[in-house]
Every structure is written in structure tokens, then in C-alpha cells.
C-alpha positions as YAML, in Angstrom:
chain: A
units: angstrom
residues:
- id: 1
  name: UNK
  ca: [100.53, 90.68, 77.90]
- id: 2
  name: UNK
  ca: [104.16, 90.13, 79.57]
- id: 3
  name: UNK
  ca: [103.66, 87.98, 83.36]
- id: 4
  name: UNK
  ca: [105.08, 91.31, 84.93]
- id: 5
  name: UNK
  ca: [102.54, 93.79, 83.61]
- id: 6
  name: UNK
  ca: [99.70, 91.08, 84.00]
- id: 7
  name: UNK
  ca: [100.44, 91.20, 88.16]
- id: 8
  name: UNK
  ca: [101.10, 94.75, 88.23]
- id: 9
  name: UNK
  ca: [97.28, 95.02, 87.10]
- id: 10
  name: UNK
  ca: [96.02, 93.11, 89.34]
- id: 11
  name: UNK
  ca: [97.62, 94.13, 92.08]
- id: 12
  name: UNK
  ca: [97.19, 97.51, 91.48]
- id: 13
  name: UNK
  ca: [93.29, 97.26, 91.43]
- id: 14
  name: UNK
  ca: [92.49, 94.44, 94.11]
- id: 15
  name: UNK
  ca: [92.85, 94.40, 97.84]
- id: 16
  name: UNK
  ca: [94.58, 90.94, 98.84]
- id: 17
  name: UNK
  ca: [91.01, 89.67, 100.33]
- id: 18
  name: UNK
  ca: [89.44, 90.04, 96.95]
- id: 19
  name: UNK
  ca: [91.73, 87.86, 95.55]
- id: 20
  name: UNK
  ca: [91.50, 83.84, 95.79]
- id: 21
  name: UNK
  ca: [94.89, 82.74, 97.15]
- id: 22
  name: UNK
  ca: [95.57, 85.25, 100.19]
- id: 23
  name: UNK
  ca: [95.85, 83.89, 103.28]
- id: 24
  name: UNK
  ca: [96.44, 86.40, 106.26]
- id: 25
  name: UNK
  ca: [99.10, 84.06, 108.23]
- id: 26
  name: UNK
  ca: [101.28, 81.39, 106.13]
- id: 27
  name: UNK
  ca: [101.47, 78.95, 109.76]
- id: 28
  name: UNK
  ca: [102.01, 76.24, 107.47]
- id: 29
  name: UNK
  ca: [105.08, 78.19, 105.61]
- id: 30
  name: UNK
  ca: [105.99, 79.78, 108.77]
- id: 31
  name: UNK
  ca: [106.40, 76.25, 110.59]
- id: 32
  name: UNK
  ca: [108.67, 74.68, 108.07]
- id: 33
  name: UNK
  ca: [111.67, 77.78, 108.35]
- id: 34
  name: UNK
  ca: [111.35, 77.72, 111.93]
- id: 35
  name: UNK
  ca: [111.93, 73.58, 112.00]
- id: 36
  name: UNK
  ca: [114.42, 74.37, 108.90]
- id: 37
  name: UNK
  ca: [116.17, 76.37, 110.58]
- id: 38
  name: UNK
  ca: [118.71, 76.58, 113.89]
- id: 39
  name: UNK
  ca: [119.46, 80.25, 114.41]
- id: 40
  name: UNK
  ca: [117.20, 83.12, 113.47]
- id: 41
  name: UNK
  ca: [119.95, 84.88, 111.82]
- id: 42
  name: UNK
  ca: [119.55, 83.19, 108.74]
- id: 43
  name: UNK
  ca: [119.14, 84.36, 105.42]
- id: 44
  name: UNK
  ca: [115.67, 83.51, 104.00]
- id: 45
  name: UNK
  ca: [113.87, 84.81, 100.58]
- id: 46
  name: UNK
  ca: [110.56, 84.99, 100.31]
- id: 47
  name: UNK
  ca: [110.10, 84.33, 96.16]
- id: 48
  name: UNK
  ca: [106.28, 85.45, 95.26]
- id: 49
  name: UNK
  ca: [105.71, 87.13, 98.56]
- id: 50
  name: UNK
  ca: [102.48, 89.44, 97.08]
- id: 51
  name: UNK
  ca: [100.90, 90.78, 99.94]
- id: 52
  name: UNK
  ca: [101.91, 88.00, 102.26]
- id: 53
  name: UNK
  ca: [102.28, 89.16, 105.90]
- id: 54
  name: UNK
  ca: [104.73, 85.94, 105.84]
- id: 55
  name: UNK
  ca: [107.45, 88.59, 106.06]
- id: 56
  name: UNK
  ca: [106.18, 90.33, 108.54]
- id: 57
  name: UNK
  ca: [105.83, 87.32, 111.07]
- id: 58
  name: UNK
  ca: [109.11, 86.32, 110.35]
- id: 59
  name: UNK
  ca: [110.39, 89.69, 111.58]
- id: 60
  name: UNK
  ca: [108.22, 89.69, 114.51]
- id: 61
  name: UNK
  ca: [109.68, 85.97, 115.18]
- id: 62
  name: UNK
  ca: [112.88, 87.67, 115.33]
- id: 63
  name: UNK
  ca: [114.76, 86.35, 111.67]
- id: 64
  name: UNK
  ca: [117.02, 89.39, 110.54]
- id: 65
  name: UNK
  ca: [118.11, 89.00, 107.38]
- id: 66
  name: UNK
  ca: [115.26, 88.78, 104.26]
- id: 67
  name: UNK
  ca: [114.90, 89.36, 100.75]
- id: 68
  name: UNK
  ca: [111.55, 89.78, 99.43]
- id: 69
  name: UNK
  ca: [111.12, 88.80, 95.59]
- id: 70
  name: UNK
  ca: [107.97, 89.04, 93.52]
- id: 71
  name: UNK
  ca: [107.99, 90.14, 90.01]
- id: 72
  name: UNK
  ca: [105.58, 93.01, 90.91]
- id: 73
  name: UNK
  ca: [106.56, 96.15, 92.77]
- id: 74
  name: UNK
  ca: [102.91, 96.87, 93.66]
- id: 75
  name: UNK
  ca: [102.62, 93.41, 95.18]
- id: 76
  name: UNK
  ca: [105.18, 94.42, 98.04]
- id: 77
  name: UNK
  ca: [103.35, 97.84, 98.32]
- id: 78
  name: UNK
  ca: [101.98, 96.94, 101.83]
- id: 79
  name: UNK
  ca: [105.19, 95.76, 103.35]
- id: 80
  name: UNK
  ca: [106.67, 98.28, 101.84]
- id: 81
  name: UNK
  ca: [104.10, 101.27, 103.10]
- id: 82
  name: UNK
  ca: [104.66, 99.68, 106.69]
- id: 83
  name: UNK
  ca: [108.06, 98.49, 106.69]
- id: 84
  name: UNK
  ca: [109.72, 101.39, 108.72]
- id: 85
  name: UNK
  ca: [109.04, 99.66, 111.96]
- id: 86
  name: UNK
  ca: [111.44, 96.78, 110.90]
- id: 87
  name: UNK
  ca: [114.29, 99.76, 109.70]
- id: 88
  name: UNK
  ca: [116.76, 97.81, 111.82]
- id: 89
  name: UNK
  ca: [116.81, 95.00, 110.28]
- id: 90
  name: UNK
  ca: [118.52, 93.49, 107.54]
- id: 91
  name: UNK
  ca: [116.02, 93.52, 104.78]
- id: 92
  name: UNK
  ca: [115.78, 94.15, 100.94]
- id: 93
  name: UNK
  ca: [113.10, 93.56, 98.05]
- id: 94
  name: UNK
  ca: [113.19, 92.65, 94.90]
- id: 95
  name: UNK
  ca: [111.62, 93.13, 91.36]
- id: 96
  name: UNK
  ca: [111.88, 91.14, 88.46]
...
């Protein structure tokens, strides 16, 4: 089984609570950019976001220009689902 098609199964049949590494809120993660960096218009990638809502308190912290990157498409699906509310900013994803 390839690493891609391995996460796209398991993301496409468990909720990110049922699986043993999600964490609602990255503080830890989200601590480091904001002392990394000096002005919130820097460009940040997230690389093995999953269902993080990293990406979503990074937005909400005002940072305008992300890439998500995760090498499975249905990892992303939540951000993705919701991500309308964040149309204007600068923001792509990724799959690999």
C-alpha cells in the first residue's frame, strides 16, 4: 500500500477524535510562528496539516498568506468544507 492511499483510508473513515494524535488547538505550534515571526503577513506552510484547526487559528490571528500541504486530500476536507469564511485571504492547499 503506497503512504498516499494508506492516509486517504484513514481519513476517509475516522473522525479526527478517533484518531490518537489530534489535538483541537496546536498552542504549542501556534506560539512558536507568532515568536518566529514579526509581521502577520508572512508566508507560512502548514506540511501534514490533517485535520488540524492550526490553520484556522492562524487566520483568526490575522496571518494572510498559507499553504496547506498534506499528502491526503481528504485530510484537508474540514478546512476545506469551512474555508469560505477565510475567501479573502491568501490561501492555497496542497496534495502530494
Amino acid at each position: 500500500m503506497e503512504a498516499q492511499e494508506h492516509w486517504e483510508g484513514l481519513y476517509g473513515t475516522k473522525t479526527p477524535e478517533e484518531t490518537s494524535w489530534f489535538k483541537p488547538h496546536l498552542q504549542t505550534s501556534f506560539d512558536w510562528i507568532s515568536a518566529a515571526t514579526e509581521h502577520k503577513s508572512v508566508s507560512i506552510i502548514d506540511v501534514g496539516t490533517g485535520e488540524s484547526t492550526l490553520i484556522d487559528d492562524l487566520l483568526a490571528a490575522g496571518y494572510r498568506d498559507i499553504t496547506v500541504l498534506d499528502i491526503a486530500w481528504t485530510a484537508t476536507r474540514s478546512f476545506r468544507n469551512a474555508w469560505g469564511r477565510w475567501r479573502s485571504r491568501s490561501f492555497g492547499w496542497l496534495a502530494t
